[in-house]
C-alpha positions as CSV (number, residue, x, y, z in Angstrom):
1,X,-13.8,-17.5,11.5
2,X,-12.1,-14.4,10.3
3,X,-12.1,-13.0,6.9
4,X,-8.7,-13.4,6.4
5,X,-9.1,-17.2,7.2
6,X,-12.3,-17.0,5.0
7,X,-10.4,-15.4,2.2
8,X,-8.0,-18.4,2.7
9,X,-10.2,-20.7,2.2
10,X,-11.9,-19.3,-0.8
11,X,-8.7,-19.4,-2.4
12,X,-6.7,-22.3,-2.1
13,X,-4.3,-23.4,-4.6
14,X,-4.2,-26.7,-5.9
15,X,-0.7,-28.7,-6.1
16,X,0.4,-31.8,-8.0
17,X,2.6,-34.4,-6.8
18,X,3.8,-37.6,-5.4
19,X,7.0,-36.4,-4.4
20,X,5.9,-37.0,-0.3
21,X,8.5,-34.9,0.8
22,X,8.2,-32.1,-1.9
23,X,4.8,-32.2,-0.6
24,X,5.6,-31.9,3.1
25,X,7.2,-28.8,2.0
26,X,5.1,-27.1,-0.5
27,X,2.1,-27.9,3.0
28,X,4.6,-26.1,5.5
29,X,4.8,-22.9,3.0
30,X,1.0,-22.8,2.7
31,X,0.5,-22.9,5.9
32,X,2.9,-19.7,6.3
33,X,1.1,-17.9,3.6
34,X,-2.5,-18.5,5.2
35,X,-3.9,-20.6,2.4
36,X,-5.4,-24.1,2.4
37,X,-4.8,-26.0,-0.6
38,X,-6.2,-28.8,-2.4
39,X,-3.6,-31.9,-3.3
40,X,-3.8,-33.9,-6.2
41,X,-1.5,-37.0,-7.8
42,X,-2.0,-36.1,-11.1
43,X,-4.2,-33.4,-13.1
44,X,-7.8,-33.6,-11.4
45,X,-10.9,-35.0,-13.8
46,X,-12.8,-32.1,-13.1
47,X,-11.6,-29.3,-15.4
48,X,-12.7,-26.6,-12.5
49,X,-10.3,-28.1,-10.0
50,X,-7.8,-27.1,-12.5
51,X,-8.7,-24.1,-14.0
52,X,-10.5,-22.4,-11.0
53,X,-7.7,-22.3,-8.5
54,X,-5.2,-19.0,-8.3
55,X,-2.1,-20.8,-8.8
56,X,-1.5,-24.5,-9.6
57,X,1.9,-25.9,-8.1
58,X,2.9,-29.0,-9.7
59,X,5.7,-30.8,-8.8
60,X,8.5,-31.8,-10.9
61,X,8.0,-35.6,-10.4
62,X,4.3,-34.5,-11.9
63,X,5.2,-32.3,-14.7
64,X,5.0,-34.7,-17.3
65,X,1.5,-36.2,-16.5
66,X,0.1,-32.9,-16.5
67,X,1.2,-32.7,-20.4
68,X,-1.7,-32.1,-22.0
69,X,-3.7,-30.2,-19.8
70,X,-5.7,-27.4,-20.6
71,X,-3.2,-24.2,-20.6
72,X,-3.7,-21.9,-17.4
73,X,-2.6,-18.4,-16.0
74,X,-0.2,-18.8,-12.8
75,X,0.6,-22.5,-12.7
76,X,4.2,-22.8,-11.1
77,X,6.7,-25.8,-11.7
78,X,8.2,-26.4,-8.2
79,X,11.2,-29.0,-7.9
80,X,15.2,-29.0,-6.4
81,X,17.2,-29.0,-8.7
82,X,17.1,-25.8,-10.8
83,X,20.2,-26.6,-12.8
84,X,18.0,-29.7,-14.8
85,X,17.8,-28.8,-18.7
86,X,15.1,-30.8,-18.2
87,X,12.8,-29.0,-15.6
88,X,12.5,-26.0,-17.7
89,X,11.7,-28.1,-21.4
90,X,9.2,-29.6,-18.7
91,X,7.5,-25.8,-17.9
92,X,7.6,-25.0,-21.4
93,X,5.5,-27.8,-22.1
94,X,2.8,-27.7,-19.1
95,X,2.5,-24.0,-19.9
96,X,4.5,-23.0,-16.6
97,X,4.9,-19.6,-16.0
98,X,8.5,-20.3,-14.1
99,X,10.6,-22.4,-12.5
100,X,10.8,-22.5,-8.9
101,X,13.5,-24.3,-6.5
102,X,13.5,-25.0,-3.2
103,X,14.6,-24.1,-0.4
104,X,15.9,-21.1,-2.1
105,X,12.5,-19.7,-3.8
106,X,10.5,-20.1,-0.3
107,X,10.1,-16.8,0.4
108,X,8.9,-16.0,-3.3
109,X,6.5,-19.2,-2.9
110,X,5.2,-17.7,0.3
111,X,4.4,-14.5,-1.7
112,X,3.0,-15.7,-4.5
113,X,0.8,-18.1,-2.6
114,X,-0.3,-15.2,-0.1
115,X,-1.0,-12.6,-3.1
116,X,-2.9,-15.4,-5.0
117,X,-5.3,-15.6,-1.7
118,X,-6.1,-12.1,-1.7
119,X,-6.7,-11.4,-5.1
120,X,-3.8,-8.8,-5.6
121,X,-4.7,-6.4,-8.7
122,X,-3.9,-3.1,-9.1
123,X,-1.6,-1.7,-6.1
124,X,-2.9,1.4,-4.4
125,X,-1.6,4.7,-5.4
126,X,0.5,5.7,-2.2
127,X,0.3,9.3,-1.8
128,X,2.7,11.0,1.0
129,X,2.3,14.5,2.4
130,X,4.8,16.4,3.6
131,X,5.3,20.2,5.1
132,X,7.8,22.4,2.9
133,X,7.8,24.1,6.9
134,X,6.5,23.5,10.2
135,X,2.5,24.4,10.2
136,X,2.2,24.3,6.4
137,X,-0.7,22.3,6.1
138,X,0.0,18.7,5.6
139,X,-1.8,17.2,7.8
140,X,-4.7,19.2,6.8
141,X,-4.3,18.3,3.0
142,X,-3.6,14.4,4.1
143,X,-7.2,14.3,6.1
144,X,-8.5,16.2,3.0
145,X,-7.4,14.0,0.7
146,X,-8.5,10.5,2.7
147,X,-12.0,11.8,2.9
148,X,-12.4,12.9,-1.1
149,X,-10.7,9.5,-2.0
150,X,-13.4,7.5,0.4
151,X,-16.3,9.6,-1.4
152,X,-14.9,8.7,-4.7
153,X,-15.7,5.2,-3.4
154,X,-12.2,4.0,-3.0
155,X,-10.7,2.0,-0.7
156,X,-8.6,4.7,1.7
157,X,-6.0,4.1,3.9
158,X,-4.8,7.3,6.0
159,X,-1.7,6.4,7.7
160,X,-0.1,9.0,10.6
161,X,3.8,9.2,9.9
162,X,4.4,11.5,12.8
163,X,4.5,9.8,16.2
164,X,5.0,13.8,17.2
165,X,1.7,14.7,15.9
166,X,-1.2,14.9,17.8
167,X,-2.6,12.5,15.8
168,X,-5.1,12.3,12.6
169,X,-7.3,10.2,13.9
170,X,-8.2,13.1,16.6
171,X,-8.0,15.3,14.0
172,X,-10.4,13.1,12.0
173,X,-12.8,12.9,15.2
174,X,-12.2,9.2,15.6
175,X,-9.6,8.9,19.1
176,X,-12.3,7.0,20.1
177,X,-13.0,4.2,17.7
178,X,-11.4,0.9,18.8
179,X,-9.5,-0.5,16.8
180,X,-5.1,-1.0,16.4
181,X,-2.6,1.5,16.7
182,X,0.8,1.8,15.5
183,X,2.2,0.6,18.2
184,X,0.5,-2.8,17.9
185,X,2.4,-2.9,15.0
186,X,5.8,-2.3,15.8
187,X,7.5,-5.6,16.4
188,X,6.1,-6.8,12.6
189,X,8.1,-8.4,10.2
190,X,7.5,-9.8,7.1
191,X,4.5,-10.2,5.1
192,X,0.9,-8.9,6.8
193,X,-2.2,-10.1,5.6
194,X,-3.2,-7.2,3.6
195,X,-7.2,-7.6,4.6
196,X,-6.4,-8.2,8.3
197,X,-4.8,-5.2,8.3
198,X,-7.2,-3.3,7.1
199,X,-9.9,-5.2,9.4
200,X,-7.9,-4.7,12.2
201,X,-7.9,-0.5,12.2
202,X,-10.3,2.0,12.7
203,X,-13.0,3.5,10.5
204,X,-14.0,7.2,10.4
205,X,-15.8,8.5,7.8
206,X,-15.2,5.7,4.9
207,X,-11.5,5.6,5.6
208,X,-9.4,3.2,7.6
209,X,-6.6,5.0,9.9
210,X,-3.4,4.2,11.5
211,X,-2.6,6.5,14.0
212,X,-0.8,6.7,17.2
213,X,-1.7,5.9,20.9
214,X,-2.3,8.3,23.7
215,X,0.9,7.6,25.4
216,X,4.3,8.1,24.3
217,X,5.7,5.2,22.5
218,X,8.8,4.3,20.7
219,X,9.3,4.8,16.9
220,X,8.3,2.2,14.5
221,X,10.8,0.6,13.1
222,X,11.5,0.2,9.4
223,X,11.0,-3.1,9.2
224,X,7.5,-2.8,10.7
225,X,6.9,0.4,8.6
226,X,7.8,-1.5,5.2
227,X,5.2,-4.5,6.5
228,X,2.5,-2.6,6.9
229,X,2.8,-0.1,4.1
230,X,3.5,-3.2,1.7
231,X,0.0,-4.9,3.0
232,X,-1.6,-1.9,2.6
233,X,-1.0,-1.1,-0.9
234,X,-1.9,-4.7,-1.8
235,X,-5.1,-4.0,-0.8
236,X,-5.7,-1.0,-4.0
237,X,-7.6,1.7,-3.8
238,X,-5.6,4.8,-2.2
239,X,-3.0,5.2,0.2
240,X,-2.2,8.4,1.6
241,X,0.6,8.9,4.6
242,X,1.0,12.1,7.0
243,X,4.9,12.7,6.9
244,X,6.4,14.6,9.3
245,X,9.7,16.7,8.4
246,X,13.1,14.6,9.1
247,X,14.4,11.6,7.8
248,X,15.1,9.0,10.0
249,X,15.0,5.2,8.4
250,X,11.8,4.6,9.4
251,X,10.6,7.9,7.3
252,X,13.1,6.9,4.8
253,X,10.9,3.5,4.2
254,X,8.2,5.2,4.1
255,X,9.3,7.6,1.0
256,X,10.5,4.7,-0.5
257,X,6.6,3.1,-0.7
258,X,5.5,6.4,-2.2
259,X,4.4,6.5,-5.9
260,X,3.9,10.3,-5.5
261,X,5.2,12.7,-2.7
262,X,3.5,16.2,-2.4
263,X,5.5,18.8,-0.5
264,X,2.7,21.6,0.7
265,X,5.0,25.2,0.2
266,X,3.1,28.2,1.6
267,X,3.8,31.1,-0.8
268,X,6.0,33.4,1.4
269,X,9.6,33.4,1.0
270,X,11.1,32.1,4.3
271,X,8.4,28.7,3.8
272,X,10.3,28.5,0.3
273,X,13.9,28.3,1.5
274,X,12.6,25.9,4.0
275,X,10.7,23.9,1.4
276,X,14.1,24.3,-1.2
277,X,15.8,22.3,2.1
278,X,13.1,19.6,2.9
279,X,13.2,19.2,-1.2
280,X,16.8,18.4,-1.4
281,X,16.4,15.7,2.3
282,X,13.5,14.0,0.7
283,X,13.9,14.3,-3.1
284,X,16.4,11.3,-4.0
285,X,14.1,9.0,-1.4
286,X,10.7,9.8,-3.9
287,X,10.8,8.7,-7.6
288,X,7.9,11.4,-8.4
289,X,7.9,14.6,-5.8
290,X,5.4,17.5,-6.4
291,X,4.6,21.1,-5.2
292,X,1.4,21.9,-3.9
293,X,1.7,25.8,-3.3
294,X,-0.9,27.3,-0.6
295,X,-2.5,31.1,-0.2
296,X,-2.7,33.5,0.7
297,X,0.2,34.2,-1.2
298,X,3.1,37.0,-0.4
299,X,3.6,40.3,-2.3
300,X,5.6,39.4,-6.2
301,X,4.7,35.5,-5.8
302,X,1.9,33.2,-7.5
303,X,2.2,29.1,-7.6
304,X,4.1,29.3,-10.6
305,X,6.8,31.2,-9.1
306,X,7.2,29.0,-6.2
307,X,7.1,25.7,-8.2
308,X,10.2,26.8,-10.4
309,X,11.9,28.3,-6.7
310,X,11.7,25.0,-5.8
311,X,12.9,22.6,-9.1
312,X,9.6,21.0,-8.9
313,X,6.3,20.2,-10.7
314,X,3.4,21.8,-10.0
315,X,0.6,19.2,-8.2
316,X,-1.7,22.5,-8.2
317,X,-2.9,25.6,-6.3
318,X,-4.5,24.8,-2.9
319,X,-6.9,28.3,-2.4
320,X,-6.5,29.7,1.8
321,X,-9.6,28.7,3.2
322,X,-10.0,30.6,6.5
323,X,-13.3,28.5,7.3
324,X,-10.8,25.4,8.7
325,X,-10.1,26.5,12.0
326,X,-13.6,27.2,12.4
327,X,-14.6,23.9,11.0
328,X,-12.0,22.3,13.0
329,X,-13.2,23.7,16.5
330,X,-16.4,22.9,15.5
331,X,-15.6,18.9,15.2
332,X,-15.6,18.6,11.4
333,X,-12.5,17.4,10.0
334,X,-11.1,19.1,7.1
335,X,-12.4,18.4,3.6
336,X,-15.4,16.9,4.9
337,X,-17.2,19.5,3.4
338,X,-17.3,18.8,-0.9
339,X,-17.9,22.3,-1.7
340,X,-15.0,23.7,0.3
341,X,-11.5,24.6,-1.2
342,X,-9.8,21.8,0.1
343,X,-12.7,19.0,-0.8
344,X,-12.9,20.7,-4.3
345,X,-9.1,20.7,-4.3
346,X,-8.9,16.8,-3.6
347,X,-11.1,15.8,-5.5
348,X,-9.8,17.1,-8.9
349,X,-6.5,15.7,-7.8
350,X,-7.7,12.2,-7.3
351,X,-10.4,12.6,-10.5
352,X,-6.7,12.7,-12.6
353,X,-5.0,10.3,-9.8
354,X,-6.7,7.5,-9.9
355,X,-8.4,7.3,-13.2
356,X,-7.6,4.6,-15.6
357,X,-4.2,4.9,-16.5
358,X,-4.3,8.7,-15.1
359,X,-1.1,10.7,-13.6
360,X,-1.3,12.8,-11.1
């Protein structure tokens, strides 16, 4: 058995009824959401069978023989008739965190079940890259910052935006570990299982990636983009995504996932007017977009200069490092080396990213 279907079983959720066909439904929806519950008439004698599960649902034929019972996080009054005065004087009493009624709350159900399985906490911080110009270095800095956030002991996601690129999982050294590709993803809709996912794709280095086949494919559409980005950052830990420079609605969904967007600005003048342009495309897409301003820098500018250019805060100074394209014909992807500009670089950002409470 899978871990998802392990996971599953771990954390089934108990309901309460007597309502057969409340029950038929309440079965159907956990079936959807992977989860294997545990069905009781009333509250069960064992105080664990209560208190242990993720989320209770009790039905409204139920509610008032679970007055009484010990108070609980995440129980859920389920009935069909929303409207009732009654159902809601009911919740207050059993301690229900809301009211929920069917058929119109069973896609919420279907989440809340399927969260409760994996043990959603904290989201992952979602991290896009993106090059202020062609060649800037986003790619690089994405790869970079993957590998510092797996060191850090994070869960790390790197996810390729481009299906132009020539892929970061060759430019992580790993075109050759099996696992899924984008385009086994393309026709998904919906909810994904979060730790499938991350099961499902390969591992180089400490960090998961989604990249692209060999062979020319279609683009990814939204839809499947907003899936797998949504499982992804269920999963916590760090998320960073490769963006390439346009904005088509599948790149559009993907800014939209972002927590924080980092435009990489070499500091010459023609990669600032660029940047000024990509800024203005991407900028009403990403509710918190930053500068990062690369060396060597041109004659009268300094990061400063070309953060203000741009109308944008400063994320920080990435130092030229002319050992990468050595490193990189060499077979070691960059950052992998700690010591270097770039791994020194990521890992200050992430020691502020992702500490408790920390900004970027």
């Amino acid at each position: 058995m899978g871990p998802a279907a392990e996971g599953a079983r771990r954390a089934g959720p108990l309901i309460v009824t007597e309502d057969l066909g409340l029950l038929d439904d309440l079965l159907r929806l956990c079936a959807a959401a992977g989860v294997e519950p545990e069905v009781h008439h009333r509250v069960p004698e064992r105080r664990a069978s209560w208190t242990d599960p993720p989320l209770v649902l009790v039905g409204d034929d139920a509610a008032a023989r679970c007055r009484g019972a010990v108070r609980r996080p995440g129980t859920l009054l389920v009935g069909r008739d929303q409207d009732d005065p009654g159902l809601w004087r009911l919740a207050v009493e059993i301690g229900a965190e809301s009211v929920l009624s069917l058929p119109g709350a069973e896609s919420l159900l279907v989440d809340r079940l399927a969260d409760a399985a994996e043990g959603v906490g904290r989201a992952a911080l979602t991290v896009g890259v993106v090059g202020g110009r062609g060649g800037a270095g986003a790619s690089t800095l994405a790869c970079g910052l993957a590998l510092a956030a797996a060191r850090a002991g994070r869960r790390t996601l790197l996810v390729d935006g481009d299906p132009l690129g020539g892929g970061l999982d060759v430019l992580l050294g790993g075109e050759r570990e099996e696992g899924r590709r984008w385009p086994d993803f393309a026709a998904s809709k919906g909810r994904l299982a979060g730790g499938a996912l991350e099961e499902s794709l390969p591992s180089v280095r400490g960090v998961r990636v989604l990249s692209w086949g060999r062979d020319a494919t279609a683009p990814v559409p939204p839809e499947a983009v907003r899936s797998v980005l949504a499982a992804a950052r269920r999963r916590g830990g760090a998320v960073v995504v490769d963006l390439p420079r346009g904005t088509d609605p599948s790149v559009t969904e993907a800014l939209a996932q972002l927590d924080l967007g980092l435009l990489v600005v070499p500091a010459e003048l023609r990669a600032v007017a660029a940047a000024d342009r990509m800024a203005a495309a991407i900028g009403p897409a990403v509710r918190d977009l930053r500068a990062v301003v690369r060396g060597p820098y041109a004659v009268g500018l300094d990061e400063r200069w070309v953060a203000d250019a741009l109308r944008l805060p400063l994320a920080g100074e990435l130092p030229y490092d002319p050992g990468i394209v050595a490193d990189q014909d060499a077979g070691v992807p960059p950052g992998a080396e700690p010591r270097g500009p770039l791994g020194r670089f990521c890992a200050a950002f992430w020691e502020r990213a992702l500490a408790p409470g920390g900004a970027a």
